[in-house]
Structures are given as C-alpha cells and as structure tokens.
C-alpha positions in Angstrom: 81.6 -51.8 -31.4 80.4 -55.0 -29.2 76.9 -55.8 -29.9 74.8 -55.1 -27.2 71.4 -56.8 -26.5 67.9 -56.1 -26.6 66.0 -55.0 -23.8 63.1 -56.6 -22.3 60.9 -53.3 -23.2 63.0 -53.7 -27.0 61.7 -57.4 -27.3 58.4 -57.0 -26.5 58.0 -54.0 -28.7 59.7 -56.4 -31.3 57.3 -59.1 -31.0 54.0 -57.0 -30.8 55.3 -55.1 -34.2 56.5 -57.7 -35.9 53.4 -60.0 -34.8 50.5 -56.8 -36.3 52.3 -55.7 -39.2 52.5 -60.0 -40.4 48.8 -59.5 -39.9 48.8 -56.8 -42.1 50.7 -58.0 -44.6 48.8 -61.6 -44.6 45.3 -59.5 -44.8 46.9 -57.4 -47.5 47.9 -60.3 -49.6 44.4 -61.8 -49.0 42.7 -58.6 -50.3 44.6 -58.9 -53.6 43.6 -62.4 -53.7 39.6 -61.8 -54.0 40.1 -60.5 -58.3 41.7 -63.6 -58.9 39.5 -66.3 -56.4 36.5 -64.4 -57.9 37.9 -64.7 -61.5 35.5 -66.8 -62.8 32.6 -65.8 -61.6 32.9 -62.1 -62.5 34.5 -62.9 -65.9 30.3 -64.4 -66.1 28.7 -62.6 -64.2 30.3 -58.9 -65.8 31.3 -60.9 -68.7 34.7 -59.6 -69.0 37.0 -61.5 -70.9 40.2 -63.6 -70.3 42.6 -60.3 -71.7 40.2 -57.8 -69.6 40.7 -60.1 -66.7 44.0 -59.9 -67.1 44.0 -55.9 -67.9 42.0 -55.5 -64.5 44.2 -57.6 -62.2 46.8 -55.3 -63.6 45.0 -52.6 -62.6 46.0 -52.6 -59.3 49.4 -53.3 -59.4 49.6 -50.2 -61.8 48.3 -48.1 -59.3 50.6 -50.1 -56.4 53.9 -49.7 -58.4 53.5 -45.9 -58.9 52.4 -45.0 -55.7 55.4 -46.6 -54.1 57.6 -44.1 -54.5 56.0 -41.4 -52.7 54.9 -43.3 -50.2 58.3 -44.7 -49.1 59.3 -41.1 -48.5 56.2 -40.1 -46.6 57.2 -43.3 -44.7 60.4 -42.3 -43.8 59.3 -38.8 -43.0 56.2 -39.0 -40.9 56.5 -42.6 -39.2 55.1 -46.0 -40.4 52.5 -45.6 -37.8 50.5 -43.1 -39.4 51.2 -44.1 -42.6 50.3 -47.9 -42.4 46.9 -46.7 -40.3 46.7 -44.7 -43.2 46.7 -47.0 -45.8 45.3 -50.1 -44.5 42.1 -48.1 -43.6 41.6 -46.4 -47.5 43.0 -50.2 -49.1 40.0 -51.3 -47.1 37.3 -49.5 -47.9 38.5 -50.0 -51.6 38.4 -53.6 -50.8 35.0 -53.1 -49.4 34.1 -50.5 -52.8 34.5 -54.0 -55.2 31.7 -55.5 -53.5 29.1 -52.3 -55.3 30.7 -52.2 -58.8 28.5 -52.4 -62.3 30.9 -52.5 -64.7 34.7 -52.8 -65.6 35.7 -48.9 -65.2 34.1 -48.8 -62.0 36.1 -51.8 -61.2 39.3 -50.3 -62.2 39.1 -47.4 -60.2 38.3 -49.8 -56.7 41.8 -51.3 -57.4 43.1 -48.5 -58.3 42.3 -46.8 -54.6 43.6 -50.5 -53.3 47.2 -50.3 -54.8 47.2 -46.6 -53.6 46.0 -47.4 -50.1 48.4 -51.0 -49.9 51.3 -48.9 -51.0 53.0 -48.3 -47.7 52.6 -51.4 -46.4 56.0 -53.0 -47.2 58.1 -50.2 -47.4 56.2 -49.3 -43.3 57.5 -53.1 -42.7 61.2 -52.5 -43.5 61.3 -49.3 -41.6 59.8 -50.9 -38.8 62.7 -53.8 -38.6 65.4 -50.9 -39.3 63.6 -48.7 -36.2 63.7 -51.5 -34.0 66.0 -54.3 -34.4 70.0 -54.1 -34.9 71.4 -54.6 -38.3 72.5 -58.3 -37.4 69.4 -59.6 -36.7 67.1 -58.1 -39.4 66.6 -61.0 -41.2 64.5 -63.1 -39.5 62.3 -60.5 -38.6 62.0 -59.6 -42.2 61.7 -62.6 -42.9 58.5 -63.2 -40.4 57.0 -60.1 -41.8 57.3 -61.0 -45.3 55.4 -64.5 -44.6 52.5 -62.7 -44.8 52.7 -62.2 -48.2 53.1 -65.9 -48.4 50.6 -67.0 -45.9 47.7 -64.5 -47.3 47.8 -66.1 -50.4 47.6 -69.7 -49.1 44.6 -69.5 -46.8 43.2 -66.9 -49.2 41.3 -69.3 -51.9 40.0 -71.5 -48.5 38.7 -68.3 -46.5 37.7 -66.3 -50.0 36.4 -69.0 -51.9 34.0 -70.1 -48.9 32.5 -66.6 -48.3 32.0 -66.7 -52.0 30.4 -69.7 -52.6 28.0 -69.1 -49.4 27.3 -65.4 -49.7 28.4 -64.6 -53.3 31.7 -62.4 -54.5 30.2 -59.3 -54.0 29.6 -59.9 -50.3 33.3 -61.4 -50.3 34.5 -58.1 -51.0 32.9 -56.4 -48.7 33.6 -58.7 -45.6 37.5 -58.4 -46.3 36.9 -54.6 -46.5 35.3 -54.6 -42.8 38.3 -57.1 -41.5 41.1 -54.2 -43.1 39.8 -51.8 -41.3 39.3 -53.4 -37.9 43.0 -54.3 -38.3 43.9 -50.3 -39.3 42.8 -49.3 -36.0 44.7 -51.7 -34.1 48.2 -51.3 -35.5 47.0 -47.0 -34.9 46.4 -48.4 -31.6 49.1 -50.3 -30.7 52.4 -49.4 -32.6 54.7 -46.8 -31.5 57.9 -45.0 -32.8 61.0 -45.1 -31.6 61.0 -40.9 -31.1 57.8 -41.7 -29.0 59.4 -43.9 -26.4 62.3 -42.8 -24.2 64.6 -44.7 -24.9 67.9 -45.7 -22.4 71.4 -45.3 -23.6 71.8 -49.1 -23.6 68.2 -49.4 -25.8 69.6 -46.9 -28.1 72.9 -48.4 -28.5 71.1 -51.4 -29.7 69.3 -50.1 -32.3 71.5 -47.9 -33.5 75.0 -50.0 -34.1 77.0 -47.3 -34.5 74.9 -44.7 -36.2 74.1 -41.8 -34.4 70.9 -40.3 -35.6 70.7 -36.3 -35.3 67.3 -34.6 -35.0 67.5 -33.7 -38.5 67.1 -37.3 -39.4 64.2 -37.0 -41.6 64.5 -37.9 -45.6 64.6 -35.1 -47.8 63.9 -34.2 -51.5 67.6 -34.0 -52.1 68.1 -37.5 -50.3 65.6 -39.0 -52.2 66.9 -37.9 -55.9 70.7 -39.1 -54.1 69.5 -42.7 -54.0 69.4 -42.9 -57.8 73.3 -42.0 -58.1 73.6 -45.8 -56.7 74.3 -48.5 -58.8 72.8 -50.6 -55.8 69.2 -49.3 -56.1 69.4 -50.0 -60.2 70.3 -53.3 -59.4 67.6 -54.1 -56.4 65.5 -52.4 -59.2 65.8 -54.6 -61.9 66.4 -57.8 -59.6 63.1 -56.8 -58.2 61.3 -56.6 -61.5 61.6 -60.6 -62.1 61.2 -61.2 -58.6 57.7 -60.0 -58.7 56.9 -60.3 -62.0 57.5 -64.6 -61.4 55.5 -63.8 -58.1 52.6 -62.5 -60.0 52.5 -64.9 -62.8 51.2 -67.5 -59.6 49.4 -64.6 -57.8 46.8 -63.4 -60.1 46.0 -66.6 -62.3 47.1 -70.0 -60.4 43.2 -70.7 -60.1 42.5 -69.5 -63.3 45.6 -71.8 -64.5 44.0 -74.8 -62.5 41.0 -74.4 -63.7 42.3 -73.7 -67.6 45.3 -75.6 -68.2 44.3 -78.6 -65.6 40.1 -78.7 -66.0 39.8 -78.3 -62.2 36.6 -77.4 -60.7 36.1 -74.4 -58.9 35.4 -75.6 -55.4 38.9 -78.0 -56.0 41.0 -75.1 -56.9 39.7 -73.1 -53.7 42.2 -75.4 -51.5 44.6 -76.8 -54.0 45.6 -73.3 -55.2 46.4 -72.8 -51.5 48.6 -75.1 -51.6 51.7 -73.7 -53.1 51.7 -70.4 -50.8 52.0 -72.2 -47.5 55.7 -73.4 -48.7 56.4 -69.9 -49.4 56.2 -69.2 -45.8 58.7 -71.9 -45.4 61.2 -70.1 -47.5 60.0 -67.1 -45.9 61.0 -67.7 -42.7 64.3 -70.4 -43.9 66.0 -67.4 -45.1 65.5 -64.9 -42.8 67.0 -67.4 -40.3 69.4 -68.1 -42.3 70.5 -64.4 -43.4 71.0 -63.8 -39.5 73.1 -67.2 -39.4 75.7 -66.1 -41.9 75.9 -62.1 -40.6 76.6 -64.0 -36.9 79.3 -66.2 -38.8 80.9 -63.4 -40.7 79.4 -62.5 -43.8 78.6 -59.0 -44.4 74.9 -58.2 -43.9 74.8 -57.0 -47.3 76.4 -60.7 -48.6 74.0 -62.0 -46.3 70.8 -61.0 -48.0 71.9 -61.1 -51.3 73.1 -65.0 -51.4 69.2 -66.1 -50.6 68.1 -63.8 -53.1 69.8 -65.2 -55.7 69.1 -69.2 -54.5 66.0 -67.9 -54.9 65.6 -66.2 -57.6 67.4 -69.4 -59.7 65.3 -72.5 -58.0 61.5 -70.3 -58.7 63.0 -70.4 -62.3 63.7 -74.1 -62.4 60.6 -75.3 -61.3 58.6 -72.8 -62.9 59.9 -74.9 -66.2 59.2 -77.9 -64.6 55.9 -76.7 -63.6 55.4 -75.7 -67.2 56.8 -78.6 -69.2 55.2 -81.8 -67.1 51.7 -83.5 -68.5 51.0 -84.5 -64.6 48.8 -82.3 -62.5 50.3 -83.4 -59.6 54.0 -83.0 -60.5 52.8 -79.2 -61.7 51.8 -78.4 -58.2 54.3 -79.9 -56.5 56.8 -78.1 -59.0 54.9 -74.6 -58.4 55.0 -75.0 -54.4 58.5 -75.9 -54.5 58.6 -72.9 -56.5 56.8 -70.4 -54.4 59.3 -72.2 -51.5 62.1 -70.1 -53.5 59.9 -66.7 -54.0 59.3 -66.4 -50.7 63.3 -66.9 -49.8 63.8 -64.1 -52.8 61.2 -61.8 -51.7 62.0 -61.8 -48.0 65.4 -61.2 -48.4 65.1 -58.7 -51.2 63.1 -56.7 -49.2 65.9 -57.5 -45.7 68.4 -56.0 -48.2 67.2 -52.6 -48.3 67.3 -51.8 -44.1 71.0 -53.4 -44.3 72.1 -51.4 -47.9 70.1 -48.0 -47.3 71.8 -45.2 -44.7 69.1 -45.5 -41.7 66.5 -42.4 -42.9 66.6 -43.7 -46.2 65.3 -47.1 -45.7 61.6 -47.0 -46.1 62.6 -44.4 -49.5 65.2 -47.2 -51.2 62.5 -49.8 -50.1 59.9 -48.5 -52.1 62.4 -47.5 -54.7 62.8 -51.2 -55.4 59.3 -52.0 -55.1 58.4 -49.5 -57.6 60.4 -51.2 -60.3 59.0 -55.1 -59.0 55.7 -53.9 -59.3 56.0 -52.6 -62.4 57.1 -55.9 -63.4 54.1 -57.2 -61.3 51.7 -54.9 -63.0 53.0 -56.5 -66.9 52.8 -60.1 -65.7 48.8 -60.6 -65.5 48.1 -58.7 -69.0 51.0 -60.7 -70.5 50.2 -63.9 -69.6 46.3 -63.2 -69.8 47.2 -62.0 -73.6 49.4 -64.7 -74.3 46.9 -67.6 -72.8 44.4 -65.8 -75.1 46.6 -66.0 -78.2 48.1 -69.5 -77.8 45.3 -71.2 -75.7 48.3 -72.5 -73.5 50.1 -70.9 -69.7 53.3 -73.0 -71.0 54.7 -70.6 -73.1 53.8 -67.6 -69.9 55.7 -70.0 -67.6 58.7 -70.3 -70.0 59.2 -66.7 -70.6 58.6 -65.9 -66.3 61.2 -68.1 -65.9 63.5 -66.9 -68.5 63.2 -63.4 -67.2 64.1 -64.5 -63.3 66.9 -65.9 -64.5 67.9 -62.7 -66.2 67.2 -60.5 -63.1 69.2 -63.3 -60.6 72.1 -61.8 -62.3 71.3 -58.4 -61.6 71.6 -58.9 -57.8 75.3 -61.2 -58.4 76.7 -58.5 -60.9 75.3 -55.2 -60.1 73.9 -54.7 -56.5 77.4 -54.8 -54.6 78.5 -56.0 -51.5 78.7 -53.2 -48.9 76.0 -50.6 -48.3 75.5 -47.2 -49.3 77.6 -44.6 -47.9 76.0 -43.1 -45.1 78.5 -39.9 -45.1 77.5 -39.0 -48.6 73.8 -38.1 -46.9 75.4 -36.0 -44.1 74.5 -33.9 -41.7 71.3 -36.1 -41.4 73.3 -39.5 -40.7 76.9 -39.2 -38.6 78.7 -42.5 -38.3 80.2 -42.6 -34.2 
C-alpha cells in the first residue's frame, strides 16, 4: 500500500497534540520532582530519615506502577481525552494536597493519589501518536512527547528549588498543583479523537496503513488477558524494568547524591542537578528521528525502535559506572548527563515500540502493560538505593548494581521482544487487516 500523506487538517492536529500532551508530560515530570528537590528540607523539617525518604519517594511509584494497568485499558476504551483530563486534574490536586501534610502517612497517601492520577499519562501519549500519525513516522513524535519526561526534570530543581527557597516547600507544592490543573483544562479543551472528526478517505488512509478499524474497535477483557500470551510484552516487560529502574536511581536522589556523595550546597544542586536532564531531551528527540530514518530506509518499524533501545539501554549502563567509579565531581556529572543522553534514547523508543508492536485498539493496553513492570522497577529503586546509602554510607555500590541490572534488561529487548508485531488477526473481529 503507497504511503499516503498527511493532510493539512492531520498536521495541525499533529502539532497541537503533540505540542499539549509534551506539556503534560514535562509538568508531570516536574510534579514528581518536588519529593526529591524538597528532600532535604522535609527530611528536617518532618524529620524523616534517609530509608523513610527513600520508602516515601517510593510511594508514588507504587501507586503509579499498579495503576497502569487499568488505566491503559480505560485508555483504549474511552479516549485519551477524557482520560488524560482526568488524570492530570486529580495528580494535581494531589500535588497541591503535599503542600497540607503533618506527618509521613499523610504524605504517603498525597503520592499515592499522584501515581493514581499520573497513570494515564504515557500510555494517553502512545495512543495519541498511534490515533494520529502513520506507523512510519511514529517515532519522532514519540520521541517529542517523551522529552518531556526529560525536560521536566531538567528545569525542575531551577523552577522548584526557587519557589522553595522564596516561599518555602509547602507553598511549592501547592503552586505546581494550581499549574496541573490549568493545563487539565486545556488539553479537555483542545484535544479531539479521531471518532470526533470526520475524517476524508484520504485522512483515514493515512492513519490507518492498512488496517481497517470496525466499530467494534474497542479493547476488551478478553483482549486484554490475550496480550500476556506474547512473548513480546514479557520482554518490553522486563526490558522496561531496568529501563526505569536506572531512570529512577537519577530521578529521586541526584540532589540528594550531590549533596551526599559530592558535599554540594543546596542552592548549587538546584541548577547543577538540572543539568543532566536537558541531554536527555537530546537523546529524546535523536532517536525518535532516528527510528523514523531507518523505518524510511527499510528497517522494520519494530527493528527500528528496538535498536535505540538497546544503544540505550548499554551506554546509561557505562556511564553510570563511570559516574560511580570517578573521585571528580565534574567527570561524575558529565558521565550522568551523558548517561541520561542514553535514558532518554531508551525510554522514548521503548515507549515508540508499543504503537508499532501492539494491534491498533491495543496500544494504550500493551503500553501500560510495559509501564507496569518499569515502574515496578521504578518503585524498588529509591528504597534500594536509600537502604543501601544508609547501610554503606556510599551511592557507588547503588550505581554499580543500576548499572548491572540495565545491562541485564538490554538483553531482554535483543533476545526476547522479536522483530515483527503482534498478530493483529489473532484479536479479530475488532482489527481486520485490508
């Protein structure tokens, strides 16, 4: 079937999608960035500990990991509009909830209502890309999506640590509550689904590359349970699992690691820790051009994903050890940016995978599927590395075992997630290929 092009209707749909759900991302990544900005000023202020800190940072992703599952679905059933209005506006006021707290149970349960409320937001993002761009071009777009996840972290310590140190964390909380929830209405505003718009044959065509959607084409139950018979979701499940478990090492304690491991003050680590997120948008957006470039040139769109995942997975593993081995504060740094450089090539591209692997009303579903088992890897790596800092009064050997356990989970997407995508015919009558 010849590719046919976008529209001008299709690109500007493209553009205003892809332009409020990086927002969302970037304001999502900048709401789990307040724990860990904060971190030393609630551990005295509450006067948690370094393992409590690390148990409540965990918190959320808890929460985060197990809601992903049924959210995927509900994604894939009723439409990421609703369900990415949804959840920004309830991970908002959660945000906005820290800001009141007393104590650390009280604390847990605001995070607990963030992860719940954030949980749609990636699994909305790949559905979006498979609604509304064909399967050769789904990288890039992915790829700007998924920047947000980079770029929330890197302006995160500037913005958060600023509101903090002029109007104290509490009121830090509660500002980035207010911003969620302007940016909830917005997207409710704004974005529309494909079964909203009528569509021409041509735009259709387009979006559809040869699959032929019927109006049954909703996710079931049945559909759901199916996705587990595929040895491709175990393996975007367990490559996942290092994947964000690396990604959450950096996450949750790179200011606390600054400020432990390299004696930095507070109002230093509130731009240096910056610092290593911004290159993840670089590899962000480097692979997602460069998964388009080899589907254009002949590699399977499958191939395509999974060769930046692994690059990536492989060079966040190598510096990590480099980051964790080197007496110079400065080589550490540059070694964890050039490391977060290859995250954000891993993550984009992990997540690109699933709206090129998963028949078309099962994206959102296989999405969260693999988010599920990253973010239970996610929720272990703040405890672990808070209860092994505790223990050995070092992050080396936390750094050292991160990067052991990507390498382990590289393999996973070169030996078990295959090369060609699920079959669609197995999900009939929901998905007919033309």
């Amino acid at each position: 079937m010849a590719l046919v092009t976008a529209s001008a209707r299709i690109k500007r749909i493209q553009r205003n999608s892809i332009g409020l759900i990086t927002l969302g991302c970037a304001v999502n990544y900048i709401d789990r960035s307040t724990l860990s900005v904060a971190n030393p000023l609630i551990r005295h202020d509450l006067g948690f500990s370094i393992a409590e800190m690390g148990l409540l940072l965990s918190a959320f992703l808890w929460a985060y990991a197990a809601f992903q599952l049924p959210a995927g679905a509900l994604v894939d059933r009723l439409g990421p509009r609703k369900l990415l209005g949804a959840g920004m506006f309830v991970w908002s006021i959660a945000q906005a909830a820290g800001g009141f707290v007393g104590g650390f149970w009280q604390f847990v349960g605001a995070r607990v209502f963030l992860g719940a409320g954030e949980s749609p937001q990636f699994s909305g993002l790949v559905r979006v890309v498979r609604d509304w761009y064909n399967v050769r071009e789904r990288g890039l777009p992915t790829g700007i999506g998924l920047c947000g996840s980079k770029l929330g972290p890197a302006i995160a310590p500037l913005i958060l640590t600023a509101l903090m140190l002029s109007f104290g964390w509490r009121w830090m909380f509660v500002v980035m509550g207010v911003v969620g929830i302007g940016v909830s209405l917005i997207w409710y505003a704004v974005y529309r689904e494909p079964r909203e718009i009528d569509l021409t044959a041509d735009e259709k065509a387009y979006l559809s590359d040869g699959e032929v959607p019927t109006t049954a084409d909703r996710v079931t139950w049945a559909d759901w349970k199916h996705l587990f018979a595929y040895r491709a979701t175990w393996g975007m499940v367990l490559g996942f699992f290092g994947e964000v478990y690396m990604g959450w090492v950096y996450q949750s304690w790179l200011p606390g690691y600054l400020e432990i491991e390299r004696h930095m003050s507070i109002p230093n680590t509130g731009w240096i820790a910056g610092i290593p997120f911004a290159f993840g948008v670089i590899g962000s957006l480097g692979s997602g051009w460069s998964a388009d470039y080899l589907a254009r040139h002949g590699v399977s769109p499958v191939n395509s994903c999974k060769i930046p995942v692994v690059i990536g997975l492989v060079g966040m593993s190598g510096f990590t050890v480099v980051a964790a081995l080197t007496p110079s504060t400065f080589v550490a740094v540059a070694a964890i940016s050039t490391a977060l450089l290859f995250s954000g090539m891993a993550g984009a591209m992990c997540w690109a995978l699933a709206s090129v692997i998963a028949p078309r009303h099962c994206t959102a579903s296989l999405g969260s599927i693999q988010n599920c088992g990253g973010y239970i890897g996610g929720a272990l790596a703040p405890a672990v590395t808070g209860f092994i800092v505790q223990d050995t009064g070092s992050f080396v050997p936390a750094l050292l075992f991160s990067a052991a356990l990507g390498m382990v989970c590289a393999m996973m997407y070169v030996f078990v997630v295959p090369g060609k995508p699920i079959d669609a015919a197995a999900f009939e009558p929901r998905v007919v290929t033309a």
